[in-house]
C-alpha positions as CSV (number, residue, x, y, z in Angstrom):
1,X,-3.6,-46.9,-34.9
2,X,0.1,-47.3,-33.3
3,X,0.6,-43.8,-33.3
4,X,-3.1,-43.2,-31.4
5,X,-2.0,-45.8,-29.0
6,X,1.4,-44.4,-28.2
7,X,-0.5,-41.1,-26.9
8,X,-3.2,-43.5,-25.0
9,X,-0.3,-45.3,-23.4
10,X,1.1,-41.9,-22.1
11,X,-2.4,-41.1,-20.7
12,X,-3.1,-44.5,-19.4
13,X,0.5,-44.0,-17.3
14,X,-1.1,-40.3,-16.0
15,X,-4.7,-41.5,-15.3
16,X,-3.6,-44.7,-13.6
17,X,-0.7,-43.1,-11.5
18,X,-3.7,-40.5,-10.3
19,X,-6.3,-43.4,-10.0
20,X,-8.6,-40.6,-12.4
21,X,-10.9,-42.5,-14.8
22,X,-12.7,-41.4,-17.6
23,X,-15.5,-41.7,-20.3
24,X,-15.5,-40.7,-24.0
25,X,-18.4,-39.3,-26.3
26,X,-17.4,-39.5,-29.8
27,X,-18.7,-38.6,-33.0
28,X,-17.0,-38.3,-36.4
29,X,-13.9,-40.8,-35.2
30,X,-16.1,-43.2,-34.6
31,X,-14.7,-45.3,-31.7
32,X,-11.1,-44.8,-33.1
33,X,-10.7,-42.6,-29.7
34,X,-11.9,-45.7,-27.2
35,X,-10.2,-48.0,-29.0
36,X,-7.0,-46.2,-28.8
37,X,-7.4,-46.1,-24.7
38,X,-8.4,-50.0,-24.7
39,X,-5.7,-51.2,-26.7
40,X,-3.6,-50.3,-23.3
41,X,-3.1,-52.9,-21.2
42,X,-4.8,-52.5,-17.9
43,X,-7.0,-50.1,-19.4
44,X,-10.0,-51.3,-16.9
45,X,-8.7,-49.2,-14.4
46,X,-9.0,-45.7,-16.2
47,X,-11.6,-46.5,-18.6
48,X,-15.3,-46.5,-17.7
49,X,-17.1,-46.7,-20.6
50,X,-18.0,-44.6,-23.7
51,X,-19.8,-44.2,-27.0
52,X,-20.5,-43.4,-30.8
53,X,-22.8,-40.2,-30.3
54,X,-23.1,-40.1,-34.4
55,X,-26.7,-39.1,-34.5
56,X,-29.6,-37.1,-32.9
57,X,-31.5,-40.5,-31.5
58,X,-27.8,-41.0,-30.3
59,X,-27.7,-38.2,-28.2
60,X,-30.9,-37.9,-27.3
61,X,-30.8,-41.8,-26.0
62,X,-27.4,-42.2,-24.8
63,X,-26.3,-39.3,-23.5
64,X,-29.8,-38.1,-21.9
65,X,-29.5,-34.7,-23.6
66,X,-33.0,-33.4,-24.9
67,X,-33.7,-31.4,-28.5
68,X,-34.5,-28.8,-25.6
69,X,-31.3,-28.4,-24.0
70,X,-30.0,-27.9,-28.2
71,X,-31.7,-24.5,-28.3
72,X,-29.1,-22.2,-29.5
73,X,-26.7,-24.9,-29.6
74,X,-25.5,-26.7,-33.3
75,X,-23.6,-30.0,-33.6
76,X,-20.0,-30.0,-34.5
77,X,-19.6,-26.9,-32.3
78,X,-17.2,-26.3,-29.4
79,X,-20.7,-25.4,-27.0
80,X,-21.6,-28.6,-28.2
81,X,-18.3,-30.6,-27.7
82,X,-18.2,-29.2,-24.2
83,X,-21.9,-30.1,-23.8
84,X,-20.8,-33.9,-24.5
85,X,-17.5,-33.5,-22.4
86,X,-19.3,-32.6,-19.4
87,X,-22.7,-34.7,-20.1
88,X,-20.4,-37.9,-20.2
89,X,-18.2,-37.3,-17.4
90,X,-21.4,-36.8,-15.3
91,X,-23.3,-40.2,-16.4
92,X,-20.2,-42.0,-16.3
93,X,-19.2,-40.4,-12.4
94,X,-15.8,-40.1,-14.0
95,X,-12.6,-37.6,-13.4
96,X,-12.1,-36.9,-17.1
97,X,-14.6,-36.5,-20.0
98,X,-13.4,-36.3,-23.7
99,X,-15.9,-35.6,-26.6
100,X,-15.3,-34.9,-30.5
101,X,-18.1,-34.2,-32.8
102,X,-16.7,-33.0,-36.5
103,X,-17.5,-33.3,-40.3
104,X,-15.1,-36.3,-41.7
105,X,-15.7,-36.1,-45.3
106,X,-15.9,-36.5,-48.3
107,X,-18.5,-33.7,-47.9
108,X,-19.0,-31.2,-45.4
109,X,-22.0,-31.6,-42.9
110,X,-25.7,-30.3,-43.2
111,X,-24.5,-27.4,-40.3
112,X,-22.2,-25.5,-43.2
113,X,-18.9,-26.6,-41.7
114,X,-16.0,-28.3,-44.3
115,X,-14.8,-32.1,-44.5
116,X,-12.1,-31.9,-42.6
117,X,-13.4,-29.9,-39.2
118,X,-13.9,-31.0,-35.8
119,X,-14.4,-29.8,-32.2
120,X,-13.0,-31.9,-29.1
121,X,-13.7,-31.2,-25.3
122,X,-12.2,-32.2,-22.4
123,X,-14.2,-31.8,-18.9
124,X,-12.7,-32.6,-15.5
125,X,-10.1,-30.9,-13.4
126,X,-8.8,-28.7,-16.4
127,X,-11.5,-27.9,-19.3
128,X,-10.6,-27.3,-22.9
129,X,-12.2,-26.8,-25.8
130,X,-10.7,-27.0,-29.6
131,X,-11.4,-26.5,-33.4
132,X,-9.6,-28.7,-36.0
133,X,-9.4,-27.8,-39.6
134,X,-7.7,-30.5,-41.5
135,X,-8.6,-28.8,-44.9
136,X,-8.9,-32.4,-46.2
137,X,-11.6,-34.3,-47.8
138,X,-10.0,-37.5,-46.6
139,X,-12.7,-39.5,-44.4
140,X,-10.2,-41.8,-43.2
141,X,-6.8,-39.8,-42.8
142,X,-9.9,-37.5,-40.6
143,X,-10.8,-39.6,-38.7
144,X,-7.2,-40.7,-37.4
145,X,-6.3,-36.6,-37.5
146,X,-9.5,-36.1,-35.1
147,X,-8.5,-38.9,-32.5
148,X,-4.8,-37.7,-32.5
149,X,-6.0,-34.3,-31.9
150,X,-8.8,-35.7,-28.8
151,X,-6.2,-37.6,-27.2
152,X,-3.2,-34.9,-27.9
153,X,-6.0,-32.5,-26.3
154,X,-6.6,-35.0,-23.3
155,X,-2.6,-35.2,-22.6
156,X,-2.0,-32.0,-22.5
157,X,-4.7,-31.0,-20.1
158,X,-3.4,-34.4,-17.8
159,X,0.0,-33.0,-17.6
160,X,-1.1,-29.6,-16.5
């Protein structure tokens, strides 16, 4: 966790200098991602709220997004991971969205994709979208890998 918090303490500097907030949809971390952003003091003034998004009834109730608007779409995708990016940072009102949806092990998911994979998406000012392949089977050492890679992502698209 002090290594996740490091990175959220150099985007809690960035967001706060710009007075930029942001919301977080996570899947496969679950909450590891938040919690990393609200162990930073003062983290009320960036961070507006988020959530675990781990299954359908999850998505479909939380973050509004109907078995419709799947069509074509599969989880643990980037389409999807930018879906979530962009669907939180809209019901949160927020500058910055960041989403991760993956497969953390020790099996791979019903959708064919490997322990060890993951998509994150940022939405805001600068959009990105990424794969992770951690070619491990490791739930835990996943889950840590995922939100190091989500907030890494996040970073890099603040400092831009």
């Amino acid at each position: 966790m002090k290594e996740l918090v490091t990175v959220a303490e150099a985007i809690a500097a960035r967001l706060i200098e710009r007075k930029q907030t942001i919301a977080i949809a996570e899947s496969s971390t679950g909450g590891l991602i938040s919690a990393a952003l609200l162990a930073v003091p003062g983290a009320s003034a960036y961070f507006l709220g988020g959530g675990v998004i781990y299954t359908r009834d999850a998505r479909r109730i939380l973050m509004d997004i109907p078995d419709e608007t799947m069509k074509g779409i599969r989880s643990a995708s980037e389409p999807y991971a930018t879906l979530l990016a962009g669907r939180i940072r809209q019901r949160f009102a927020t500058d910055w969205g960041l989403s991760e949806t993956g497969a953390t092990g020790p099996t791979g998911n019903r959708y064919g994709d490997a322990a060890g994979h993951s998509c994150m998406a940022v939405a805001g000012p600068q959009s990105a979208v990424i794969t992770l392949e951690t070619g491990s089977a490791d739930r835990q050492a996943n889950m840590q890998s995922f939100a190091k890679a989500a907030l890494n992502l996040l970073l890099r698209n603040l400092s831009r």
